[in-house]
LUMRO-444549 format. One record per residue (C-alpha): x, y negated, z negated; chain; residue number from 1. Coordinates in nm, 2 decimals. Each point is the difference from the previous one (the first is absolute). Example, Ala and Ser with C-alpha at 12.3 -4.5 7.8 and 13.67 -1.06 7.14 Angstrom:
<atom X="1.23" Y="0.45" Z="-0.78" chain="A" resi="1"/>
<atom X="0.14" Y="-0.34" Z="0.07" chain="A" resi="2"/>
//
This chain:
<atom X="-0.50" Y="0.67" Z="1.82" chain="A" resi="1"/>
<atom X="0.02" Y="0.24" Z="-0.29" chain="A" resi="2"/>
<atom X="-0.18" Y="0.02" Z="-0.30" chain="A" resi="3"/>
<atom X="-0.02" Y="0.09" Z="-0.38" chain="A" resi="4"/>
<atom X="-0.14" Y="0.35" Z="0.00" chain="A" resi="5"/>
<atom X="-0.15" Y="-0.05" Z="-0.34" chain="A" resi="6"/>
<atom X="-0.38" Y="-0.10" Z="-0.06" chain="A" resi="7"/>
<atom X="0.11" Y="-0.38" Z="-0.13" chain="A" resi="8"/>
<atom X="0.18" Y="-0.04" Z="0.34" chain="A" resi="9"/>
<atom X="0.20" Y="-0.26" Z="-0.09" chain="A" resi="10"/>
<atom X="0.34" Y="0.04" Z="0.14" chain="A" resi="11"/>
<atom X="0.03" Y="-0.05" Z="0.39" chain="A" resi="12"/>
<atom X="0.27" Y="-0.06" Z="0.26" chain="A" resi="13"/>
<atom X="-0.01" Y="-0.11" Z="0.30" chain="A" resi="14"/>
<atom X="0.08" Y="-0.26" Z="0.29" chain="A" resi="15"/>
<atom X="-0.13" Y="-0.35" Z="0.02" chain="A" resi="16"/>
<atom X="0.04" Y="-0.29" Z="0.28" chain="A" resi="17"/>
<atom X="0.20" Y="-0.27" Z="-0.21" chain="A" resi="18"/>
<atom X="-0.32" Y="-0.18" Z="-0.01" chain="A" resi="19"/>
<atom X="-0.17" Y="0.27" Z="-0.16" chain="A" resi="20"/>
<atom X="0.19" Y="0.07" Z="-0.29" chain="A" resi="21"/>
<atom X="-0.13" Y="-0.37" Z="-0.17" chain="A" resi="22"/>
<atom X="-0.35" Y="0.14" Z="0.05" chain="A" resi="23"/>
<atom X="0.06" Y="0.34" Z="-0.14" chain="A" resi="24"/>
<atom X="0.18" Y="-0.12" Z="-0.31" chain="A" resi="25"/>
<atom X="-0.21" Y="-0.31" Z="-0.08" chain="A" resi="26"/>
<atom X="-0.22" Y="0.18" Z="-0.24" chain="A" resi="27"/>
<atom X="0.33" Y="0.06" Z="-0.22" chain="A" resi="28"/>
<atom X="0.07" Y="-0.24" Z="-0.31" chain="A" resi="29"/>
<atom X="0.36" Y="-0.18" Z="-0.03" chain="A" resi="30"/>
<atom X="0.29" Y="0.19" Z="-0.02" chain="A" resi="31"/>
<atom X="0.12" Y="0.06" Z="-0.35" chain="A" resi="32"/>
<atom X="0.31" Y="-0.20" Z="0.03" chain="A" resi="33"/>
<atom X="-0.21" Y="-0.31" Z="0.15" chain="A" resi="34"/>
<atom X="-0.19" Y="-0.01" Z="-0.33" chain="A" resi="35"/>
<atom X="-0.01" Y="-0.38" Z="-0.17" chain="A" resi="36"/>
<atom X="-0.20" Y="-0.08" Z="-0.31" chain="A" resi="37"/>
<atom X="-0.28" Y="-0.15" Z="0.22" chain="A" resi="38"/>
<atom X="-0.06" Y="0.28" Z="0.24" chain="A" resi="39"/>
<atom X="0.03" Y="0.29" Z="-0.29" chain="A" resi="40"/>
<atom X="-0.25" Y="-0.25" Z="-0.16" chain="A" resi="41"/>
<atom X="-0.23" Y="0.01" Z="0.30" chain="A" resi="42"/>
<atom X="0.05" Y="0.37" Z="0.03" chain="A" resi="43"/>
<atom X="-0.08" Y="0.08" Z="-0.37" chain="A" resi="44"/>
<atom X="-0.34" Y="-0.23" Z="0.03" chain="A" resi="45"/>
<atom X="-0.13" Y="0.12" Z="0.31" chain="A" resi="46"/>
<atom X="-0.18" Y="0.26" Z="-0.15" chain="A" resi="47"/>
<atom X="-0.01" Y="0.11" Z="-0.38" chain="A" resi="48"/>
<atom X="0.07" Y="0.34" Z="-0.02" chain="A" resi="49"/>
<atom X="0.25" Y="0.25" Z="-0.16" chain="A" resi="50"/>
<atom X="0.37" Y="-0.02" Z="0.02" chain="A" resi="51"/>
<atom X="0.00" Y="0.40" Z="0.12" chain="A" resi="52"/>
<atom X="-0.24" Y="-0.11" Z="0.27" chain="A" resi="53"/>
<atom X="0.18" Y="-0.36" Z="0.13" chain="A" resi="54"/>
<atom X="0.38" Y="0.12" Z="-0.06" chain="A" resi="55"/>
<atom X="-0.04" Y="0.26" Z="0.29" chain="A" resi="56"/>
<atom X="-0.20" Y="-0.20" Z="0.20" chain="A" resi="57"/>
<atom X="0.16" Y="-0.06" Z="0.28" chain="A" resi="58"/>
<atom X="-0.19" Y="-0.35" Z="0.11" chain="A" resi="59"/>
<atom X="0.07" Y="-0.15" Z="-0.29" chain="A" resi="60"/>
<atom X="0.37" Y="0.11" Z="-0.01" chain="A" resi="61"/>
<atom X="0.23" Y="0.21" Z="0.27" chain="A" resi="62"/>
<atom X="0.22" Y="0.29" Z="-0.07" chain="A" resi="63"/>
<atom X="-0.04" Y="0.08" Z="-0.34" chain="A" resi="64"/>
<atom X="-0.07" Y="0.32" Z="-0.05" chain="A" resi="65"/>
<atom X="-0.18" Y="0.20" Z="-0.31" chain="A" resi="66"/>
<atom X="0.32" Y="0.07" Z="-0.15" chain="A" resi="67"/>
<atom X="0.16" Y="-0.35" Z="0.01" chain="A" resi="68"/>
<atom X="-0.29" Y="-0.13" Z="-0.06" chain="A" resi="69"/>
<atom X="-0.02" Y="0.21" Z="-0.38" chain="A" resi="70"/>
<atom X="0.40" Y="-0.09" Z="-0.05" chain="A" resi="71"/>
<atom X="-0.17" Y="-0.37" Z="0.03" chain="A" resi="72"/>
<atom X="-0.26" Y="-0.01" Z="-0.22" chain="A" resi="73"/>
<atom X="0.21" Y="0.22" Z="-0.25" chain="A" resi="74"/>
<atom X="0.29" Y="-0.31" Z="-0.01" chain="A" resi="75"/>
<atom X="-0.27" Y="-0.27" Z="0.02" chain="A" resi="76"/>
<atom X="-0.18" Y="0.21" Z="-0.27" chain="A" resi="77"/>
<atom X="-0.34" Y="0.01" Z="0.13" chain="A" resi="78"/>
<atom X="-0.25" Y="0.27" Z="0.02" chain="A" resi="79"/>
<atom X="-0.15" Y="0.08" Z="0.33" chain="A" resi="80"/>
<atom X="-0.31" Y="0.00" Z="-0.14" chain="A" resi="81"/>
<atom X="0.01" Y="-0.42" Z="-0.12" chain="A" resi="82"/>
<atom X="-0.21" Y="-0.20" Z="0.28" chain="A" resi="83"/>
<atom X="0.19" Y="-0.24" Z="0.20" chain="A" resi="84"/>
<atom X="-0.22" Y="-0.32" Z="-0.07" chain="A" resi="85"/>
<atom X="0.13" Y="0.05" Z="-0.40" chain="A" resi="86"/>
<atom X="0.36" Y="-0.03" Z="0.09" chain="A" resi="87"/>
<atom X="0.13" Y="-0.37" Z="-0.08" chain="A" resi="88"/>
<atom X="0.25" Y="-0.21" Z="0.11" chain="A" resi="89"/>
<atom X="0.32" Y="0.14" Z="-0.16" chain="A" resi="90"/>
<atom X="-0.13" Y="0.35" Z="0.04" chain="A" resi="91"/>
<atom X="-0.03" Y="-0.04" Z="0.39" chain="A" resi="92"/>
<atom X="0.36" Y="-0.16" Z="-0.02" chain="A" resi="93"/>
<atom X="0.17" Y="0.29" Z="-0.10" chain="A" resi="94"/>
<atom X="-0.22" Y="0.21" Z="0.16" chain="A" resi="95"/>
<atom X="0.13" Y="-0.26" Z="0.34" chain="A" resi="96"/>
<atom X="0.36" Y="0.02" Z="-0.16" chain="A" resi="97"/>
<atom X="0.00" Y="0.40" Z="-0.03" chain="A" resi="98"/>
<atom X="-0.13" Y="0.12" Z="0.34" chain="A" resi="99"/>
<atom X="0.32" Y="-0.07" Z="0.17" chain="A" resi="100"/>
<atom X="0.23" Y="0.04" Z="-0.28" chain="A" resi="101"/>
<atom X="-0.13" Y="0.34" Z="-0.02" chain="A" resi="102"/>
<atom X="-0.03" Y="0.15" Z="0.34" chain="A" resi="103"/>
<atom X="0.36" Y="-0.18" Z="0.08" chain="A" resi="104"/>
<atom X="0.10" Y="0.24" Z="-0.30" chain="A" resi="105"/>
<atom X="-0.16" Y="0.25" Z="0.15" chain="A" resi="106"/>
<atom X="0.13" Y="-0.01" Z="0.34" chain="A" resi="107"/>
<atom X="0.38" Y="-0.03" Z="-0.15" chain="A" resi="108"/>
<atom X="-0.10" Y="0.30" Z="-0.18" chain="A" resi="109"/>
<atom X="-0.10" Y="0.20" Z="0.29" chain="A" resi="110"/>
<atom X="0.31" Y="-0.20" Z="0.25" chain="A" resi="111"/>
<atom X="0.21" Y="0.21" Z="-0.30" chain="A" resi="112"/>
<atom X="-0.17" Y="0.34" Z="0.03" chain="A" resi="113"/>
<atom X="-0.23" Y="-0.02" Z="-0.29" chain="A" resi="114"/>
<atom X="-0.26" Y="0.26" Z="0.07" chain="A" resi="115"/>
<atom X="-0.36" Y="-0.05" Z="-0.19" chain="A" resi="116"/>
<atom X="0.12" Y="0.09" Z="-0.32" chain="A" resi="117"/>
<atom X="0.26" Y="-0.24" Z="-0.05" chain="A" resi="118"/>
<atom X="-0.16" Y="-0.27" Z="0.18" chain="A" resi="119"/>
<atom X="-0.35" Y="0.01" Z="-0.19" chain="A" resi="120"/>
<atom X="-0.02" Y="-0.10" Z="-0.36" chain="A" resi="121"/>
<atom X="-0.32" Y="0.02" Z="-0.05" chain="A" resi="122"/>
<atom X="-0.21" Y="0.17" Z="0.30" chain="A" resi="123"/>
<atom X="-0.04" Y="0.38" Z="0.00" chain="A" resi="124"/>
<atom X="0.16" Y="-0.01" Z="-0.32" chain="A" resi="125"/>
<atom X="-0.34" Y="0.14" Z="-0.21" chain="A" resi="126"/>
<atom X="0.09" Y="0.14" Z="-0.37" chain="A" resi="127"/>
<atom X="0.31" Y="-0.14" Z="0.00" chain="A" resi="128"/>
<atom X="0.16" Y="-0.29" Z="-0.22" chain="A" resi="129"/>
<atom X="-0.05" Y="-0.35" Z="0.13" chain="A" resi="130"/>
<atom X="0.25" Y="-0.16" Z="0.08" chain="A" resi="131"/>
<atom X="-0.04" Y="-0.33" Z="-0.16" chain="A" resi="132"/>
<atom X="-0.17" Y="0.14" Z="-0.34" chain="A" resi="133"/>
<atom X="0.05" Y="0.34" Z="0.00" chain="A" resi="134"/>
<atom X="-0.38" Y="0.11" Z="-0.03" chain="A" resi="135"/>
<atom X="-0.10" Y="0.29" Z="0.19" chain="A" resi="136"/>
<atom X="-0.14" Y="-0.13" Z="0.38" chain="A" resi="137"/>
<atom X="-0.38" Y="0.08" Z="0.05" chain="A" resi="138"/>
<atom X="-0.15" Y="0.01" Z="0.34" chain="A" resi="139"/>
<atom X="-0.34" Y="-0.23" Z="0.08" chain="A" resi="140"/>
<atom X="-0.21" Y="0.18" Z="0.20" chain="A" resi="141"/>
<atom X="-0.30" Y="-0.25" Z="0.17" chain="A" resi="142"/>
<atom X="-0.33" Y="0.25" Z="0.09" chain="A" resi="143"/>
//
């Protein structure tokens, strides 16, 4: 078994009994691409709390990272800091409709070569133009 060296500890590989492995990953949300109006529903009401804090949160969604996760809110244009009970019905659609839309376009991007600049529009992208309006990007920072 091997583990993250970092203080969060939250990458680890090892080797599981086929058993196991339905144990170990049963505290994980859906995967992303399993994601229907009624389970991102359930997901977004479980708890109220901020988009920066549920769309990394791996038991409420797997394998979205921080960096899809800010190309998602960018094209569903939502701040990470709105709560997730204030999100209605069409808003949680495209938010449903633009998870896998956007990591699909991501992982062409990345099949293609793109490296982080070219596949980002939006993440680590600070002082630059948006893409969509042309403002200057701004980084939330949550204390």
């Amino acid at each position: 078994m091997m583990t993250e060296r970092g203080s969060r500890k939250q990458a680890r590989v090892g080797v599981y009994e086929p058993e196991a492995i339905a144990v170990e990953l049963a505290h994980l949300g859906p995967e992303n691409h399993d994601i229907v109006d009624a389970v991102l529903a359930e997901q977004l009401g479980a708890e109220n709390r901020r988009l920066q804090s549920f769309r990394h949160h791996q038991r409420a969604l797997t394998r979205i990272g921080r960096a899809w996760a800010n190309e998602i809110l960018h094209r569903v244009q939502l701040a990470p800091y709105n709560l997730t009970a204030d999100l209605d019905d069409d808003t949680e659609g495209r938010l449903r409709q633009t998870i896998p839309d956007t990591l699909a376009t991501g992982l062409a991007l990345r099949h293609d070569g793109a490296n982080n600049a070219k596949a980002y529009r939006i993440h680590k992208k600070l002082g630059e133009p948006c893409p969509a309006c042309s403002t200057t990007t701004a980084q939330v920072d949550f204390g």
